[in-house]
C-alpha positions as CSV (number, residue, x, y, z in Angstrom):
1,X,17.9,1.8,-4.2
2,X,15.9,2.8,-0.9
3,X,16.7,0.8,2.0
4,X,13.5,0.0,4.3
5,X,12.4,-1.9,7.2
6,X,10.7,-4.5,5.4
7,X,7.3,-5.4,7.7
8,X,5.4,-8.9,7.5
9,X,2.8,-7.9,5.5
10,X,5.2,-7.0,2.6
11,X,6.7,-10.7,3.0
12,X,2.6,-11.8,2.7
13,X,2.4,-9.7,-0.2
14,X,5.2,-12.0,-1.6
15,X,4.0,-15.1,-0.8
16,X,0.7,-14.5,-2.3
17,X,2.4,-13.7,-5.3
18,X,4.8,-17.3,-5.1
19,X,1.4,-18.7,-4.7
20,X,-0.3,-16.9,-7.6
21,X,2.9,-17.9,-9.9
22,X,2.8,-21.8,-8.4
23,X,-1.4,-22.5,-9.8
24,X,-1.0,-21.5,-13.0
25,X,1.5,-24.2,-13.6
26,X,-0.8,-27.0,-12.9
27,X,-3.3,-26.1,-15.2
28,X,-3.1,-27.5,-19.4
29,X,-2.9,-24.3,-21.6
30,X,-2.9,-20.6,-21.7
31,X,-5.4,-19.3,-19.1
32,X,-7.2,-16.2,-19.5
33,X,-6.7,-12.6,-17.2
34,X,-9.9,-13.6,-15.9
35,X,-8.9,-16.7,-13.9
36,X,-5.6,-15.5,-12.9
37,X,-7.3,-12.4,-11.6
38,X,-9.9,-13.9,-10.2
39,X,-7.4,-16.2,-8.3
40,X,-5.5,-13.1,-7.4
41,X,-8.3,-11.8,-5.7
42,X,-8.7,-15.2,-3.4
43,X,-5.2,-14.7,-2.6
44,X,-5.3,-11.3,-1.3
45,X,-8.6,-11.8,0.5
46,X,-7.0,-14.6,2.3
47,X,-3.5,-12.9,3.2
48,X,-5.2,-9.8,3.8
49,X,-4.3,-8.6,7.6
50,X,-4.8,-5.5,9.9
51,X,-2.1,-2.6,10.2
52,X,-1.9,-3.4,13.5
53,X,0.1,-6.4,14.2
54,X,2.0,-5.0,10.5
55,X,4.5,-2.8,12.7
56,X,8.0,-2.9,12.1
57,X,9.7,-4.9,15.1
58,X,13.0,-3.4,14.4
59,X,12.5,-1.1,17.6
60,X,11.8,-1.8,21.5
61,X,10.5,1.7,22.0
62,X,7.7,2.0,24.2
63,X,5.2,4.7,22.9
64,X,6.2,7.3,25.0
65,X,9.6,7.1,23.7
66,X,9.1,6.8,20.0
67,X,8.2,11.0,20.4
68,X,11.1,11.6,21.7
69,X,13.0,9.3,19.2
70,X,12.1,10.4,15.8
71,X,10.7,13.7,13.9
72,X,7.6,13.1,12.1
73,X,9.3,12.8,9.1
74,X,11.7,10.1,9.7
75,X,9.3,8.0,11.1
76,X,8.8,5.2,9.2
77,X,5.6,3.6,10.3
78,X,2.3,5.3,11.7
79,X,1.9,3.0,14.7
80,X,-2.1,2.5,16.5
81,X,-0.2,4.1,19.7
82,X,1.4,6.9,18.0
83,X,-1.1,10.2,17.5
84,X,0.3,11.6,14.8
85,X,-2.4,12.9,11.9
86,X,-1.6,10.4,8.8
87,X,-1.9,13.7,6.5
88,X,0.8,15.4,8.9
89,X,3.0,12.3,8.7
90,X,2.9,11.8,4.9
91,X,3.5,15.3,3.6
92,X,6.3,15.8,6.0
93,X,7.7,12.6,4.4
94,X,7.7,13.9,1.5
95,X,9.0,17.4,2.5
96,X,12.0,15.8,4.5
97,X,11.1,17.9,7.5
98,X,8.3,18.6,9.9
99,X,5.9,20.8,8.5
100,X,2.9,22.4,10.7
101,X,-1.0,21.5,10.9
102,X,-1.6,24.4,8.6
103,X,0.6,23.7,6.0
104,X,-1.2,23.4,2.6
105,X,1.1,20.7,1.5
106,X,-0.7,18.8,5.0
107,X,-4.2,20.0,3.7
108,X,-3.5,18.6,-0.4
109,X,-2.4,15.2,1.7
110,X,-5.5,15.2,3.5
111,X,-7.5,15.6,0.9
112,X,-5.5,12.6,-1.2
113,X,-6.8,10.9,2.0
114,X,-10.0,11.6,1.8
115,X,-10.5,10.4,-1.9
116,X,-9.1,6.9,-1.1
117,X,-11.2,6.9,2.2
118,X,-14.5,7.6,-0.1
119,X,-13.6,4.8,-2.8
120,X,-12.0,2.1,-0.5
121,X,-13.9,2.9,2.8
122,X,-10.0,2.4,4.4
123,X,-8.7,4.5,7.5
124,X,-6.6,7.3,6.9
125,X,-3.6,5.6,9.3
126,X,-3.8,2.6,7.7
127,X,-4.1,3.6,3.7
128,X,-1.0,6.1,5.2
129,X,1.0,3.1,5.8
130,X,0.0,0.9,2.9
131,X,1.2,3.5,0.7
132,X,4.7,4.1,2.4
133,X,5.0,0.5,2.3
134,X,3.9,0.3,-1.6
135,X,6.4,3.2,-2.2
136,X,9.7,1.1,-0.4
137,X,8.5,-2.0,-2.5
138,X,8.5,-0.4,-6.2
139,X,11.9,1.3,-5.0
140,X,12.9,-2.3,-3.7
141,X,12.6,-3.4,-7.2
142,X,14.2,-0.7,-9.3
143,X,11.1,0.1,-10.9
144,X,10.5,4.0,-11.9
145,X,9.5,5.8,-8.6
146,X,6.3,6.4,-7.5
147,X,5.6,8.4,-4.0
148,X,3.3,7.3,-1.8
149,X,1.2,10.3,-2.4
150,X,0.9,9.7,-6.2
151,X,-0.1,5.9,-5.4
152,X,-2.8,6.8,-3.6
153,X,-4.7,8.6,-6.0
154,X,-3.8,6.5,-8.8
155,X,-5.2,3.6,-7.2
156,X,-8.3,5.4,-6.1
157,X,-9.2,6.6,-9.8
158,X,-9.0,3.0,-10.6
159,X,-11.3,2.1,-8.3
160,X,-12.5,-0.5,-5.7
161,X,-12.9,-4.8,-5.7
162,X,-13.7,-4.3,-2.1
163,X,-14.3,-1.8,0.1
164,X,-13.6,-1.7,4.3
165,X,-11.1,-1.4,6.1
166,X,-8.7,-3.5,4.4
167,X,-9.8,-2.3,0.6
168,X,-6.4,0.0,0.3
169,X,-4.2,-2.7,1.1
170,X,-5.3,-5.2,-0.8
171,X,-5.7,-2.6,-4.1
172,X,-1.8,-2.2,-3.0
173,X,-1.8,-5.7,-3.0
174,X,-2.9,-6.1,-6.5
175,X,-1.2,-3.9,-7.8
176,X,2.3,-5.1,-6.7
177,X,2.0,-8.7,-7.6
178,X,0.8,-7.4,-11.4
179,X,4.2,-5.7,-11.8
180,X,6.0,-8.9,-10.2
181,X,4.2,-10.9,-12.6
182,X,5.8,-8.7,-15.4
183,X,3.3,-6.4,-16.3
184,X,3.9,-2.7,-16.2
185,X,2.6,0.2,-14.5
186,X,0.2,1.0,-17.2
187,X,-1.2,-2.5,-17.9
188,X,-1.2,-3.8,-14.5
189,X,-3.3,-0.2,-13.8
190,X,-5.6,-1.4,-16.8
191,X,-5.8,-5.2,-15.5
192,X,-7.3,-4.1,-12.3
193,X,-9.7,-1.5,-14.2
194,X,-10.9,-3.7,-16.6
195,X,-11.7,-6.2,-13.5
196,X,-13.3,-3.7,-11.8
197,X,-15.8,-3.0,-14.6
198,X,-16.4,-6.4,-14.7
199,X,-17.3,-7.0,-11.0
């Protein structure tokens, strides 16, 4: 199982989903996907927070340092200080070494980038980091493994609820407290698309 630095947005993720698990409850009878999406939504909206007060506190390095501290690919959050490109910083990641600007496996990332950035409307830095963070959290759970990479386009075919700045996370978001709730890759993939098409 793949340790990780969990970050307070992950431990919002949860609570929306402990929220999300308490309403049904108080309702007589079966509800529909509907309502328990729709109330899903309300959740995230209202958890939903910025990348930058999400960073890991496990560290006292001051920016200068955190250079001079860690490769690109051991780094394990894309902080507002740190200048890294988010395609550099993902595709080393997943090469286990730093690779340079001009490596295709840097260009495919950034254009995995892009594609999320035209359906959610979400910065490259932050989708970066919501997807890390989505990766840790399916490995958290000993569900199959899916890399951050893979995440990101899967969640940008199925499309957007809301688009800005926070419209990556809180796909992310939706995503993960499906699977909590039981549901599989596939059908949670299918719930969101099937609200989509509806909205």
């Amino acid at each position: 199982m793949t340790s990780y630095v969990p970050l307070p947005f992950a431990a919002t993720w949860r609570e929306s989903e402990k929220t999300l698990r308490v309403q049904p409850a108080r309702r007589a009878g079966a509800l529909s996907r509907r309502p328990v999406l729709a109330a899903l939504l309300a959740v995230i909206f209202l958890a939903g927070c910025g990348d930058e007060v999400a960073a890991p506190e496990t560290s006292k390095e001051l920016p200068g340092q955190a250079a001079k501290s860690h490769t690109i690919a051991d780094t394990p959050w894309l902080a507002p200080y740190n200048n890294t490109p988010p395609e550099l910083w993902m595709a080393s990641r997943e090469a286990g070494y730093d690779l340079a600007m001009d490596d295709p496996a840097v260009d495919a990332m950034r254009e995995r980038l892009e594609v999320a950035r035209k359906t959610f409307g979400t910065p490259y830095r932050m989708t970066a980091n919501r997807a890390v963070q989505l990766e840790a959290m399916v490995a958290e759970e000993g569900w199959k493994p899916e890399s951050a990479a893979d995440l990101i386009i899967t969640l940008s075919e199925v499309g957007s609820l809301e688009t800005g700045r926070e419209g990556f996370g809180q796909a992310c978001q939706a995503y993960f407290i499906l699977r909590k709730q039981g549901q599989s890759r596939e059908q949670a993939l299918q719930s969101l698309r099937e609200e989509n098409n509806r909205s």
